[in-house]
Each structure stands twice: as structure tokens, then as C-alpha cells.
C-alpha positions in Angstrom: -3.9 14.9 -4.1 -2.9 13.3 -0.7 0.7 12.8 -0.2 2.9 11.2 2.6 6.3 11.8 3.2 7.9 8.9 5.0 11.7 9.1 6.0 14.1 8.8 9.2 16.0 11.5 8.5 14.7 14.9 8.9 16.7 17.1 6.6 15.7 14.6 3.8 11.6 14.9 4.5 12.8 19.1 4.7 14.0 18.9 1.4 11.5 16.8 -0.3 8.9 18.6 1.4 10.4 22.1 0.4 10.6 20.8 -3.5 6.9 19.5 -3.9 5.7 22.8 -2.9 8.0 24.6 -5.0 6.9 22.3 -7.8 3.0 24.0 -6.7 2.1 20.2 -6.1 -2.0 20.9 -5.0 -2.7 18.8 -2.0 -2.1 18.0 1.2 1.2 16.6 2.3 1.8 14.7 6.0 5.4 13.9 7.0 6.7 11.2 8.9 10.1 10.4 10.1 8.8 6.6 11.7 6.9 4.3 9.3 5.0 3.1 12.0 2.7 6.3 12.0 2.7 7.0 8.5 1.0 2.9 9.0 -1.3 4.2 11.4 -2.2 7.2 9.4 -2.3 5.8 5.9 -5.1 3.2 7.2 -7.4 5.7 9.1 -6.6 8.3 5.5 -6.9 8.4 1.9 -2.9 8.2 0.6 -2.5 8.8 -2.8 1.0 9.0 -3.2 4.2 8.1 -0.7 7.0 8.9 -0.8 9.2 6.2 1.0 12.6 5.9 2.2 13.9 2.6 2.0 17.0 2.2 4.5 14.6 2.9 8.1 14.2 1.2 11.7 11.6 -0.7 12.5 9.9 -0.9 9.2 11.7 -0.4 6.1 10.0 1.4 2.9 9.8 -2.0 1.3 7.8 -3.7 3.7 6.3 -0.6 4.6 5.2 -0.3 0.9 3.7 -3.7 1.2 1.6 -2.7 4.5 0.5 0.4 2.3 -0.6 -1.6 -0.7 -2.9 -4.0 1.5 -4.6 -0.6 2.8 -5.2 0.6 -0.3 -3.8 -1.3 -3.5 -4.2 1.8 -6.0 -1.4 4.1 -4.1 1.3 5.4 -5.3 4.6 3.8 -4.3 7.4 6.3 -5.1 11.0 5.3 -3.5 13.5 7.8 -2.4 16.6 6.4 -1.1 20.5 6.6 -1.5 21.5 3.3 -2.6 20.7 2.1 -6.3 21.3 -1.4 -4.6 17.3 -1.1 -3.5 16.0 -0.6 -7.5 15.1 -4.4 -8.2 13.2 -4.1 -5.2 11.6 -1.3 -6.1 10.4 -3.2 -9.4 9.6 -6.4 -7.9 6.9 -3.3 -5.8 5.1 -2.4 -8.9 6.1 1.3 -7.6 5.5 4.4 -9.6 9.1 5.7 -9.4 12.5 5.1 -7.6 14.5 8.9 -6.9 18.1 8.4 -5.8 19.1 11.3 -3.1 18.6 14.2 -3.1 15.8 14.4 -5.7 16.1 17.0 -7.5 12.5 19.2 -8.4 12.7 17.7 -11.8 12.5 14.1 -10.7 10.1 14.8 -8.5 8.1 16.1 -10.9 8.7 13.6 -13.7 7.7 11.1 -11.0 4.2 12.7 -9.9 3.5 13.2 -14.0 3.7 9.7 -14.5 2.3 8.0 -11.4 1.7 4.2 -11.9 -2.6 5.1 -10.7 -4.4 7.6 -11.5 -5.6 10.1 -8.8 -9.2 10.0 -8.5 -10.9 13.2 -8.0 -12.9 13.4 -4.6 -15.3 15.8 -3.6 -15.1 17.9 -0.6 -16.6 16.8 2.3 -19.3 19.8 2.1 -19.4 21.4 -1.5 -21.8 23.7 -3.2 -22.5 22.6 -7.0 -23.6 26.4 -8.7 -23.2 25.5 -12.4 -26.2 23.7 -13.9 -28.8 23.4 -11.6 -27.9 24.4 -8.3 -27.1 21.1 -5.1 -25.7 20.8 -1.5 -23.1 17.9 -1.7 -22.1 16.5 1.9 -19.5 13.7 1.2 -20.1 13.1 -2.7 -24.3 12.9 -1.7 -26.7 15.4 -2.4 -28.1 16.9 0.5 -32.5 16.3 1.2 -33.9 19.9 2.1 -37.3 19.8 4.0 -38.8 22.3 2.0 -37.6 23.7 -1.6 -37.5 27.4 -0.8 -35.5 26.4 2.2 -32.7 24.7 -0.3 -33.6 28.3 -2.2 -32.6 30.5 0.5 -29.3 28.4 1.0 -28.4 28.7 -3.0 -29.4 32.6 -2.9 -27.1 33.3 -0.1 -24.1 31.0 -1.6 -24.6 32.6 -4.7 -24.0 36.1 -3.0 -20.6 34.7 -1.6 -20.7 35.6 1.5 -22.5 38.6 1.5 -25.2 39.3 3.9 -29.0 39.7 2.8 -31.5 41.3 4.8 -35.5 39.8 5.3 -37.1 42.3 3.0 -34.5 41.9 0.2 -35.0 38.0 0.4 -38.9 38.6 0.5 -38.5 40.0 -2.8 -36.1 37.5 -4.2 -37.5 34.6 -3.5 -41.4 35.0 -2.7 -41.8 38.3 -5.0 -44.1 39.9 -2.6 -44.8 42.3 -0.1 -42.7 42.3 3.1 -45.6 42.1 5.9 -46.1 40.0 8.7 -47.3 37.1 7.3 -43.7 37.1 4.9 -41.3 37.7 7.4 -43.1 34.7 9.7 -42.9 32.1 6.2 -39.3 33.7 5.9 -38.2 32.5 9.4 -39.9 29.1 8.9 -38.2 28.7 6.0 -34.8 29.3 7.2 -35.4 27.3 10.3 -36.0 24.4 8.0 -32.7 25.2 6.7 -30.6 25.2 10.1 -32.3 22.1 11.1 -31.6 20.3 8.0 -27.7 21.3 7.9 -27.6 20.2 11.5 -28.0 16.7 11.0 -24.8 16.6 8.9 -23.0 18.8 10.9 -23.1 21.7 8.9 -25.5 24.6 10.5 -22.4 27.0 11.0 -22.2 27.6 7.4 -25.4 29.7 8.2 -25.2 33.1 10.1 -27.4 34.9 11.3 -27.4 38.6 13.0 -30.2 41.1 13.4 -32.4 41.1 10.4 -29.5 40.0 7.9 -28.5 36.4 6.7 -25.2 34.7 5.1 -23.2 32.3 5.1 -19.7 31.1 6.3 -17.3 30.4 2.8 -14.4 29.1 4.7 -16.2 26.4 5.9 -17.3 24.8 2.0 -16.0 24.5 -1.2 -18.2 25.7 -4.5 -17.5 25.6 -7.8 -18.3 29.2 -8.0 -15.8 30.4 -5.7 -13.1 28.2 -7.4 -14.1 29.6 -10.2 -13.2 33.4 -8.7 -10.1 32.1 -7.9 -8.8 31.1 -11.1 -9.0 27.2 -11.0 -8.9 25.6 -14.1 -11.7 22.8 -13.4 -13.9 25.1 -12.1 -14.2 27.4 -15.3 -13.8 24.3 -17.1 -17.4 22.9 -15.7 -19.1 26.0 -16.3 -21.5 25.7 -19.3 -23.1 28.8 -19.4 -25.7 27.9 -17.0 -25.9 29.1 -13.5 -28.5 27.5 -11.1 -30.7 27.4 -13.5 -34.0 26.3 -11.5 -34.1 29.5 -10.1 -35.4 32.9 -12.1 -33.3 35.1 -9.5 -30.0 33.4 -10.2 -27.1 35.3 -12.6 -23.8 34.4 -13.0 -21.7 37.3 -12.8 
């Protein structure tokens, strides 16, 4: 969830701020104190939710509401102000909620439960789908790899999570043969198919590479197995039992 925070007054974008992430709100939250930034930022960026003052120079929460809405007419519209004065306003909006200050945590939290749109989920710009058969998403689009043992070598070492292989264990893995010269040149073929084809969307630092050992960078994607690791509900929600299953190497564990 993408959230803006929108207010002239500093202690009050403080507070609210403080409250969603005592609430554990997951997402990413951008403050303002001058609408005519969070403007400029909401029509660059995805904005699921705002929170908006109402009483602020140069653009006031209701007309900066309206100037939101023509960006993107599924936001949120969530009013936080100090006068009830502003609440026919606020309806006339179509706005998900109207919070009189200072919110309390409970409002907040009754007001991001029943939020007038639905968020839509959106996949990470680079993410690694593990369960079911295994794919390299860039942007919500699976990823072309030049040769299939290239797109193997990148699931092997995302399945090992970080953890480095060396040529001769990879031989094994994923040619089940001898480790000799004509291997370890097919190897390096194969994983310079790899770094090329990440490079035209800008990934090749997931890969690294050091003397004779391979792995890859996990700060720098998301997978469903390492959200999985850490707990999150969705992530051992989509697992199914299966765990790239086009690959006789692979085991979920």
C-alpha cells in the first residue's frame, strides 16, 4: 500500500505518521507539508491512499482531492482536519473517511479497513515466482531467457538464497556430468547468456560472480520464497506443495 500524508503542519504529519506505523500499516508512506508536491508526486506515483488536510495554503485538501482524483480516480481520499464544518464536503468528495484531529490509532485504523477502493496488489518491479513452476517477473512480465539452462542456473541459485555455488557443484546439478573442460566452457556460456539477458532490463547486479563461485544479490528482488521465510501470510498462502517444479534438482525446504 502506497500512502501520502499531506498537511501544513508538521506536528500533525508527526503524529499521523507515528500512528500508521504503530498500527504496522505495510507500505510505503511519503509526507508532505505543501500540496503542491504531494501534486507533483502523486502524478509521477502510484497513491493509494491520502491522507489530506483540509484548512492549507495554496491548495486546500478539497481541491487538492479533486486534482488527485483526475490522476487517478480509484484513490483513497481520507480527510483529516480540525473543523467538522468541512464533513459535507468531504461527502460531496466520495472520500473513504473524514478523522477529526488528532486521530487517534483506532480511527485510523477503522478508516484504512474500510477504504472506499480496494488496493490492488502490484508486483515488484523485479520478482522471483518459486512456487509452481519457477519465472523471472520484471514489472508484472515474465522475463525471455536466451537459453533454458541459462533461466536454470538463475532459478538454482535463487532457490539457494543467496548462497554461493561453485562450477563443479553446478555441473552436477544442472548437466549431471563430469566437470571437464568441455562443462566448465558450456557452464560459462550459459551464464553469460544469463548476465546478458538481465542486462537489458537492468537487472545483471542480481548476479555475482567471484573466483569459481556464483550467487545472487536478495536485497535487490523480491521472491515468494523468501517471503515465505519471513513469515508473510500471502507467501505461505500461494504455496501449493509444488516448488519449481520443471526442474528434477529443485526441493522446497
Amino acid at each position: 500500500m502506497d500512502i501520502m500524508l499531506v498537511d501544513d503542519e508538521q506536528y500533525a504529519l508527526n503524529s499521523l505518521q507515528k500512528n500508521l506505523k504503530e498500527l504496522k500499516i505495510e507500505g510505503n508512506i511519503s509526507i508532505f507539508d505543501r500540496s503542491i508536491y504531494a501534486l507533483e508526486f502523486a502524478k509521477k506515483n502510484v497513491v493509494d491512499v491520502a491522507f489530506l488536510d483540509i484548512s492549507m495554503p495554496e491548495i486546500n485538501g478539497v481541491e487538492l482531492a479533486k486534482e488527485l482524483k483526475k490522476t487517478n480516480p480509484k484513490i483513497n481520499i481520507i480527510f483529516c482536519t480540525g473543523y467538522s464544518e468541512y464533513m459535507s464536503q468531504a461527502i460531496d468528495m466520495h472520500a473513504s473517511g473524514y478523522l477529526l484531529k488528532p486521530a487517534s490509532k483506532d480511527d485510523i485504523k477503522r478508516a484504512i479497513e474500510n477504504l472506499l477502493h480496494p488496493i490492488e496488489s502490484r508486483m515488484p518491479h523485479f520478482y522471483a515466482r518459486t512456487f509452481g513452476t519457477f519465472d523471472f517477473y520484471v514489472d508484472g512480465v515474465p522475463l525471455k531467457f536466451i537459453r533454458s539452462k541459462s533461466k536454470e542456473l538463475f532459478a538454482y541459485l535463487i532457490s539457494i538464497r543467496g548462497a554461493t555455488a561453485n562450477r563443479k557443484d553446478l555441473t552436477a546439478i544442472l548437466f549431471e556430468d563430469e566437470y571437464d573442460k568441455k562443462t566448465q566452457n558450456y557452464l560459462t556460456k550459459i551464464y553469460n547468456d544469463l548476465k546478458k539477458t538481465l542486462k537489458t532490463v537492468g537487472a545483471s547486479d542480481l548476479l555475482i560472480k567471484d573466483f569459481n563461485t556464483y550467487s545472487v544479490d536478495t536485497k535487490l528482488f523480491s521472491c515468494d520464497l523468501y517471503d515465505y521465510d519471513k513469515g508473510n501470510s500471502d507467501a505461505i498462502n500461494s504455496y501449493k506443495g509444488m516448488f519449481m517444479s520443471q526442474y528434477d534438482w529443485a526441493e522446497f525446504d
